[in-house]
NUZALUM-978445 format. One line per 2 residues: number of its first residue (from 1); their letters; for each residue x, y, z of C-alpha. Coordinates in steps of 0.001 Angstrom, whole numbers. Each point is the difference from the previous one (the first is absolute). Layout:
NUM> A> X Y Z ~ ... .
REM end
This chain:
1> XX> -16176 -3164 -37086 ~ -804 3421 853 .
3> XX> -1683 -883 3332 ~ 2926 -2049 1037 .
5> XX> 2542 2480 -912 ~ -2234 2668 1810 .
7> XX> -142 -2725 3070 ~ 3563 -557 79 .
9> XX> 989 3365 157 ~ -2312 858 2718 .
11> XX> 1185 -2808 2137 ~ 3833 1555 -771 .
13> XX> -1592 3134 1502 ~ -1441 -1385 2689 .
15> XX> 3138 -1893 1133 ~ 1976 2987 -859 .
17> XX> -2088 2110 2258 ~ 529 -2646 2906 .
19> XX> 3239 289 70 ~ 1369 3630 -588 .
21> XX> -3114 357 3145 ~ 1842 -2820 2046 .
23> XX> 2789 1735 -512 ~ -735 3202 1006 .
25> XX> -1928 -911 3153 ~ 3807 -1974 1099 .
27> XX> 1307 3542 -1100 ~ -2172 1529 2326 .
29> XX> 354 -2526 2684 ~ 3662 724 -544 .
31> XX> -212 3506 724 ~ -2704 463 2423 .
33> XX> 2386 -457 2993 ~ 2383 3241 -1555 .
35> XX> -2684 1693 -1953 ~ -4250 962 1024 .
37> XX> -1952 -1670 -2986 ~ -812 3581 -1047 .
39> XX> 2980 1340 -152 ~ 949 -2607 -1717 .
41> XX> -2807 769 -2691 ~ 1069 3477 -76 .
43> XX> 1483 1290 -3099 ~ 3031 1718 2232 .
45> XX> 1218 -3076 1242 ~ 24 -2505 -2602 .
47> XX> 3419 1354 -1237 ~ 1520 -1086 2961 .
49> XX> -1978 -2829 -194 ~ 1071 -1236 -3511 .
51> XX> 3502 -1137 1175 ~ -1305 -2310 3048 .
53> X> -2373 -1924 -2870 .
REM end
């Protein structure tokens, strides 16, 4: 039981990290056209950022 609790939670994880990564790289996508990736990344910007998200 421990394994397959152990298992499942890792495969939540994984799937988790799949999507919030999807979802950044359409964020990014989204923004490249406005924004330069790293300015994007830089801690200035991302309050004016948060609204477009």
């Amino acid at each position: 039981m421990p394994q397959l609790n152990t298992t499942s939670w890792f495969t939540t994880f994984i799937i988790t990290w799949i999507t919030m990564s999807s979802l950044l790289n359409m964020l990014m996508l989204s923004h490249e056209v406005m924004l330069p990736p790293k300015k994007l990344l830089s801690i200035k910007t991302l309050p004016w950022t948060w609204p477009w998200t």
